[in-house]
N, C-alpha and C positions, 0 to 999 in steps of 0.2 A: 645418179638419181637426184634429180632437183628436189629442194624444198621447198613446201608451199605453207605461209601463215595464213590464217583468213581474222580479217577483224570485223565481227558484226557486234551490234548493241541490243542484235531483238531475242527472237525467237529461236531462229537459227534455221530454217527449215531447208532454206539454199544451201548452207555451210554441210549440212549434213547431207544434204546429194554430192556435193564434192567430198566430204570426206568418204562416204561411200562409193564414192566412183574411183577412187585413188587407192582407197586400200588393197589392192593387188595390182596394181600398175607397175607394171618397171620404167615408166619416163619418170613417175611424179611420187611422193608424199607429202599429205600434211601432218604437219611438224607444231603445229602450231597455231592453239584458238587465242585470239588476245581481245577483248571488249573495258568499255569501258564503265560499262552497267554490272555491279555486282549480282545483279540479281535478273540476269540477262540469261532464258532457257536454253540459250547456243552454249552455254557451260555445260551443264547437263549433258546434251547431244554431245558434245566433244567427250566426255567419260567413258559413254558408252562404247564408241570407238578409241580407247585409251590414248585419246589426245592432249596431251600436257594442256593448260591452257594459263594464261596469265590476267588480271583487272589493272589497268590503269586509268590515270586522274587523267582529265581535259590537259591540266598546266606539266604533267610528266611527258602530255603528248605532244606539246608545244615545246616544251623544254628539249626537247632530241631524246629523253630513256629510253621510251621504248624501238628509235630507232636504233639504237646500240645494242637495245635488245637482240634486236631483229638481227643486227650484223654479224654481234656474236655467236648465234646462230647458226649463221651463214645461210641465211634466207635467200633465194633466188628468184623469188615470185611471191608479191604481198595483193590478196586477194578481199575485194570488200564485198562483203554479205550481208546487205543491210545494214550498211554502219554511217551513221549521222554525224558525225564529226568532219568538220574538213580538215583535210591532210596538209601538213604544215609543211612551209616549202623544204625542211629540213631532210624531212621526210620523202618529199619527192627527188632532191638532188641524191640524195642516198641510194635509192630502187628510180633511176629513168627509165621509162617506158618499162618496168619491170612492177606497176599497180595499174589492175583490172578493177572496174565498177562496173554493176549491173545497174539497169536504171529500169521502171516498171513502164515505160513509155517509149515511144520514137522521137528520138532525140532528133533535132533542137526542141520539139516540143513537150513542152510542161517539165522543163528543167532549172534547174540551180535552185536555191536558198530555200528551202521550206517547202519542197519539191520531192515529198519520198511517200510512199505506199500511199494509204488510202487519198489523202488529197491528191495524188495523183489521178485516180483510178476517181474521184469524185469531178474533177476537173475535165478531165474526157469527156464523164456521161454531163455536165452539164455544158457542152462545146457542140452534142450531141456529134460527134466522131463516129464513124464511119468503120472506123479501124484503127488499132491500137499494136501494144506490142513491149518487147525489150529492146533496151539498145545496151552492147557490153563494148564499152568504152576502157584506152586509157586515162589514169587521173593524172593532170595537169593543177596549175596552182589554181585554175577558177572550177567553182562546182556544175559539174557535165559539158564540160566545154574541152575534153581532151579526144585524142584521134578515136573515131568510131573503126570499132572491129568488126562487128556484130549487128545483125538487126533482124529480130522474127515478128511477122505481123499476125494482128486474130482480128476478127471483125468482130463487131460489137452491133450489138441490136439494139435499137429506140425502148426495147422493153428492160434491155439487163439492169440492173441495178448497180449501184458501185462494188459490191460484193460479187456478184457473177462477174465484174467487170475483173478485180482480180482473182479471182480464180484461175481465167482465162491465162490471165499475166502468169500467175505462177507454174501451170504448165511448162508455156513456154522459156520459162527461167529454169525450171528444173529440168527439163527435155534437154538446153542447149549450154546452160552455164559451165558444167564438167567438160564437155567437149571442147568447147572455145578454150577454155583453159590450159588443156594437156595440150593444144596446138601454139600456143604459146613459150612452153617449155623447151 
């Protein structure tokens, strides 16, 4: 049985399709919420499915803790759910090609630095795009620039809104992120 961490900073709404798509799995569990936001709803959500979770600081995520954490552990797959930090190279030599990112867009477009949920999904509709989507990527040391796994598209109408726009997106995040995942393991 592989262990899976996921580290988000938001809400949590992905985290908790994987954690519900896992909890009877015999390839996969998670094992583990970690955020860096104390006050981040993906805490919560991980409760309910009695998943341990842990908060750590920017400089403990720089520093290597939490990837000691993680090793301690014996994590086998570190999964990000919404999580805005970029991952410290310490961190990736630690898990190669063993950390999955969702990204709200088709990558290369409307990627890296400043580049997550609604400004995403605002940058679409004002590009007026045609079609949109997720890209479920590994992470590499630059942000959204690691090998592409994954990619589902949705068309997007001159009427939606940024809001309809993700909606759309998170369908498609929730429909395919647990699957992509377990095939990974």
């Amino acid at each position: 049985m592989k262990k899976i961490a996921i580290l988000a900073s938001g809400s949590g709404t992905n985290a908790e399709k994987i954690m519900e798509y896992f909890q009877n799995s015999s390839k996969g569990q998670v094992v583990l919420v970690a955020s860096n936001k104390k006050d981040a709803f993906v805490l919560e959500r991980a409760k309910k499915f009695q998943v341990p979770t842990i908060i750590f600081s920017k400089s403990e995520l720089e520093a290597g803790i939490l990837t000691d954490q993680l090793q301690d552990l014996g994590i086998d797959l570190v999964v990000l759910a919404g999580f805005l930090l970029k991952i410290p190279d310490n961190l990736i030599q630690a898990y190669p090609n063993q950390i999955v990112n969702i990204h709200p867009a088709l990558l290369p477009n409307y990627g890296g630095k400043s580049m997550y949920g609604a400004h995403v999904h605002q940058a679409v509709k004002d590009a007026g795009d045609a079609e949109t989507g997720i890209t479920i990527h590994l992470v590499n040391e630059h942000y959204d620039e690691g090998k592409i796994i994954f990619q589902a598209a949705v068309s997007v109408s001159p009427t939606d809104s940024p809001d309809d726009i993700a909606h759309k997106v998170h369908q498609l995040e929730h429909k395919y992120f647990p699957n992509v995942i377990e095939s990974l393991l």
